[in-house]
C-alpha positions in Angstrom: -252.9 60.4 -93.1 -251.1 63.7 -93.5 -254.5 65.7 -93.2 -255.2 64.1 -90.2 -251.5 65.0 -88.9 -252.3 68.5 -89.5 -255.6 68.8 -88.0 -254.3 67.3 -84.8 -251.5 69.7 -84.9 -253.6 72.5 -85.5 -256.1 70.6 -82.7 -252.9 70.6 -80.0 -253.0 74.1 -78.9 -256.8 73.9 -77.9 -256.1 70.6 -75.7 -252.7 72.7 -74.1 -255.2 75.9 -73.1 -257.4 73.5 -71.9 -254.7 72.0 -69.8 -253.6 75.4 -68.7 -257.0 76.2 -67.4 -256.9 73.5 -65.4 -253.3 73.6 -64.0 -254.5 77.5 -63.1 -257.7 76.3 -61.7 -255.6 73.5 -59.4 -252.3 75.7 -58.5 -254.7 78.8 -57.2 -254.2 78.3 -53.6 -250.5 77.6 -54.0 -250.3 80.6 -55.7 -249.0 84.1 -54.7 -251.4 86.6 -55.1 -249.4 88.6 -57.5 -247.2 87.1 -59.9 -245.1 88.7 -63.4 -246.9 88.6 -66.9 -246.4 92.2 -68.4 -243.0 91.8 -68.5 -243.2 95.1 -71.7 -244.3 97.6 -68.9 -241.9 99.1 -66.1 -240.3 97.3 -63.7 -242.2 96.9 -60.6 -245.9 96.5 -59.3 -247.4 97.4 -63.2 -245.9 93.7 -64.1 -247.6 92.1 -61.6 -251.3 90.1 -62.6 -253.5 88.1 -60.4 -253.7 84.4 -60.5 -257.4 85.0 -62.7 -255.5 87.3 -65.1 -253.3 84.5 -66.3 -256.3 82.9 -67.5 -255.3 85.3 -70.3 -252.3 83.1 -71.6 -254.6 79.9 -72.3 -257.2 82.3 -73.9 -255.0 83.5 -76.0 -253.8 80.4 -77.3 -257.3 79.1 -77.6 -258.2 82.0 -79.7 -255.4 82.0 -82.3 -256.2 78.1 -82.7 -259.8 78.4 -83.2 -259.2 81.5 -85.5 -256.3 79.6 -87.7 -258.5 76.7 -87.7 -261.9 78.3 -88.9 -259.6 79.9 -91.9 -258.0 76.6 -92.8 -261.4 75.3 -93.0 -262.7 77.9 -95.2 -259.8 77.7 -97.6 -259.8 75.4 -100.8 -258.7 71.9 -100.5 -256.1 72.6 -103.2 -254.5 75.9 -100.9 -253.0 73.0 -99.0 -249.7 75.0 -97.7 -252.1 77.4 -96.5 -253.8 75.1 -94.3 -250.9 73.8 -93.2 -249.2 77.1 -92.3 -252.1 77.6 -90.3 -251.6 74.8 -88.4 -248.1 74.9 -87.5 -248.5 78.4 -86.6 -251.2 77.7 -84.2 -248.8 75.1 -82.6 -245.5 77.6 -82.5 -247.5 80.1 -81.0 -249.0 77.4 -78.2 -245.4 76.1 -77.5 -244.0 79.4 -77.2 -247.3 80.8 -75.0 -247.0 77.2 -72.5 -243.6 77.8 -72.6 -243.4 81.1 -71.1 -246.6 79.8 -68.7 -244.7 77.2 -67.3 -241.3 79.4 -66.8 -243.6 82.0 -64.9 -245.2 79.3 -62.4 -242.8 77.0 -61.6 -240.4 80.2 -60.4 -243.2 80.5 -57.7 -244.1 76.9 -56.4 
């Protein structure tokens, strides 16, 4: 029961890039055509992305999952903490990425 707690744990950040796709995907025509994402650059028009570019947020999360995931699966059964250090990762990492996501779009509809 735990395993399967883990693997859908692990399994969650795919499902929220997913959902972020398709909350991009829906929101395009409400959206401005430039909005902040590189907040680490200088202040003003360097910030700004397209609506397509924040396809990059979802991605990202997708990729970290399905990396973290493919190492779990490779490791031993017995390197359990491993696994499961994976897997929570991959979650903080797609809370924290949806997080800042959802802050960024709902300033702008």
């Amino acid at each position: 029961m735990l395993k399967e707690l883990y693997f859908w744990i692990g399994l969650s950040p795919l499902l929220a890039g997913l959902v972020l796709t398709t909350i991009i995907f829906s929101l395009f025509k409400f959206l401005p055509p430039k909005l902040p994402l590189f907040y680490s650059l200088p202040w003003g028009e360097e910030q700004l992305a397209t609506p397509q570019q924040f396809l990059i947020i979802p991605a990202s999360i997708s990729l970290i999952a399905l990396l973290n995931l493919i190492i779990a699966w490779q490791l031993h059964p017995q390197q359990s903490f491993f696994k499961k250090a994976l897997s929570l990762s991959s979650a903080v990492v797609g809370i924290i990425l949806t997080i800042t996501f959802i802050k960024i779009i709902l300033n702008f509809i």
